[in-house]
C-alpha positions as CSV (number, residue, x, y, z in Angstrom):
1,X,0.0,0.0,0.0
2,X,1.2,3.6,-0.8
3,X,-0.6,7.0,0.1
4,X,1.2,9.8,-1.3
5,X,0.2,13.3,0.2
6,X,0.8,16.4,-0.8
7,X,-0.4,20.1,-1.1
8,X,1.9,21.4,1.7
9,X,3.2,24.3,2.0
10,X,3.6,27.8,3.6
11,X,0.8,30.4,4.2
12,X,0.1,33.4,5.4
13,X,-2.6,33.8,8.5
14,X,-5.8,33.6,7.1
15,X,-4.9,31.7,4.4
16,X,-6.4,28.5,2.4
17,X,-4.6,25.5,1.3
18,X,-6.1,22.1,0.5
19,X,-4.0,18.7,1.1
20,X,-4.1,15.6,-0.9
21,X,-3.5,12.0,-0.3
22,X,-3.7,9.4,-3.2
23,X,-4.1,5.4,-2.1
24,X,-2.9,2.7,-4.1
25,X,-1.3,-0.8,-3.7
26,X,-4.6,-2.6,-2.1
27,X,-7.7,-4.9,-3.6
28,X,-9.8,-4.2,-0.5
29,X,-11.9,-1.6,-0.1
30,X,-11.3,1.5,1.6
31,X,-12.8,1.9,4.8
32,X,-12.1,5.0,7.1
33,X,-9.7,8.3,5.4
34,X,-8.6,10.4,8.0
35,X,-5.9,13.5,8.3
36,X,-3.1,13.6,11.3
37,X,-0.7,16.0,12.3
38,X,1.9,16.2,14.2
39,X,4.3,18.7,15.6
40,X,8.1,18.6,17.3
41,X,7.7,17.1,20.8
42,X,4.3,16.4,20.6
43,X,2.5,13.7,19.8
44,X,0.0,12.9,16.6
45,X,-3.3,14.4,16.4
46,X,-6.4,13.3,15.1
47,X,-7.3,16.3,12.5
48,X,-10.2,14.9,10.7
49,X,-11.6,11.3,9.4
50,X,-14.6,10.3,6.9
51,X,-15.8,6.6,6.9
52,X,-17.3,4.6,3.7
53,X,-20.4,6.2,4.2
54,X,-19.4,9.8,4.3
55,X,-19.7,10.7,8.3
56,X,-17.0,13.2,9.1
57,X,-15.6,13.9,12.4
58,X,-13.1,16.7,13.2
59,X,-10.9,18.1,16.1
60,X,-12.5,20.6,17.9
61,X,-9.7,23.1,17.0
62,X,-10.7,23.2,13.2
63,X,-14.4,22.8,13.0
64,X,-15.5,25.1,10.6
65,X,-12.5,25.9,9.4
66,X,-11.4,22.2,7.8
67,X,-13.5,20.4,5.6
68,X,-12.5,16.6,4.6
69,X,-13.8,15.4,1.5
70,X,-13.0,11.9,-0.4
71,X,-13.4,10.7,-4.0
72,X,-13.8,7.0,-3.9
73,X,-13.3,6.8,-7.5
74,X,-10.2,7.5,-7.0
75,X,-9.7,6.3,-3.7
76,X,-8.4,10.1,-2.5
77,X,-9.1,12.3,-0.1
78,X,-8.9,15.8,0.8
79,X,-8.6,18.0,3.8
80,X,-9.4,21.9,2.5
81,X,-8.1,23.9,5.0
82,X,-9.6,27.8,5.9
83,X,-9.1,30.2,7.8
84,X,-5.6,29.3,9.3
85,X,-3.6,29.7,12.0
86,X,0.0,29.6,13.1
87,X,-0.9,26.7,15.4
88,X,-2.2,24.8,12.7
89,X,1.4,24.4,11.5
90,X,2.5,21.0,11.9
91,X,3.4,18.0,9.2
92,X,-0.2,16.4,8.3
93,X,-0.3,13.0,7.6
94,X,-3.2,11.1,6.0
95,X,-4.4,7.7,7.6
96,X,-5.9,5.2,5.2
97,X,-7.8,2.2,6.9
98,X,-8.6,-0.4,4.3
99,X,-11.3,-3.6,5.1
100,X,-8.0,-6.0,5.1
101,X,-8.4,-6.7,8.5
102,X,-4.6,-4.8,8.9
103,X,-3.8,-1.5,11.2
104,X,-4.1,1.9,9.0
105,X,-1.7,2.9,6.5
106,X,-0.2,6.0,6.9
107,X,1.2,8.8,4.5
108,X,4.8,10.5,4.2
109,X,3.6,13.7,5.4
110,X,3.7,17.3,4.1
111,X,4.7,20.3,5.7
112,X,1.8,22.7,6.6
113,X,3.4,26.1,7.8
114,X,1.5,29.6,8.7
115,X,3.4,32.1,9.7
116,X,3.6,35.7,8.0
């Protein structure tokens, strides 16, 4: 299995970007997408998952200002991220849990940094 993120990068407060993870390397179906991230010295968050059927949940810190989306077509997903803050600089990682009866797969991570 290989996820390969991408869409880091650096922004101003305020600012938009939108990450991207694509899955491949698996005949099972994909199960739960989800978005990590991390920072130095800390450990890995929980920024947002969708299941199979489309239920979202996010961290408290970026309700209404994340939105996670997924195109099972494609078996991607997509974490658009508003509004944002310096704190919300970390390295995101996506989380791919297929029906395989493995743990999750994770993502090499990309560099989300705010700062003006």
């Amino acid at each position: 299995v290989h996820l390969q993120a991408s869409g880091g990068g650096l922004v101003q407060p305020g600012g938009s970007l939108r990450l991207s993870c694509a899955a491949s390397g698996s005949r099972f179906e994909i199960n739960a997408m989800g978005w990590y991230r991390q920072v130095p010295g800390k450990r890995r968050e929980l920024v947002a998952y969708i299941t199979n059927g489309g239920n979202t949940n996010y961290a408290d810190s970026v309700k209404g200002r994340f939105t996670i989306s997924r195109d099972n077509a494609k078996n991607m997903v997509y974490l658009q991220m508003s509004s944002l803050k310096p704190e919300d600089t970390a390295v995101y990682y996506c989380n791919v849990d297929y029906f395989d009866g493995a743990d999750a797969y994770w993502g090499q991570g990309t560099q989300v940094t705010v700062s003006s």
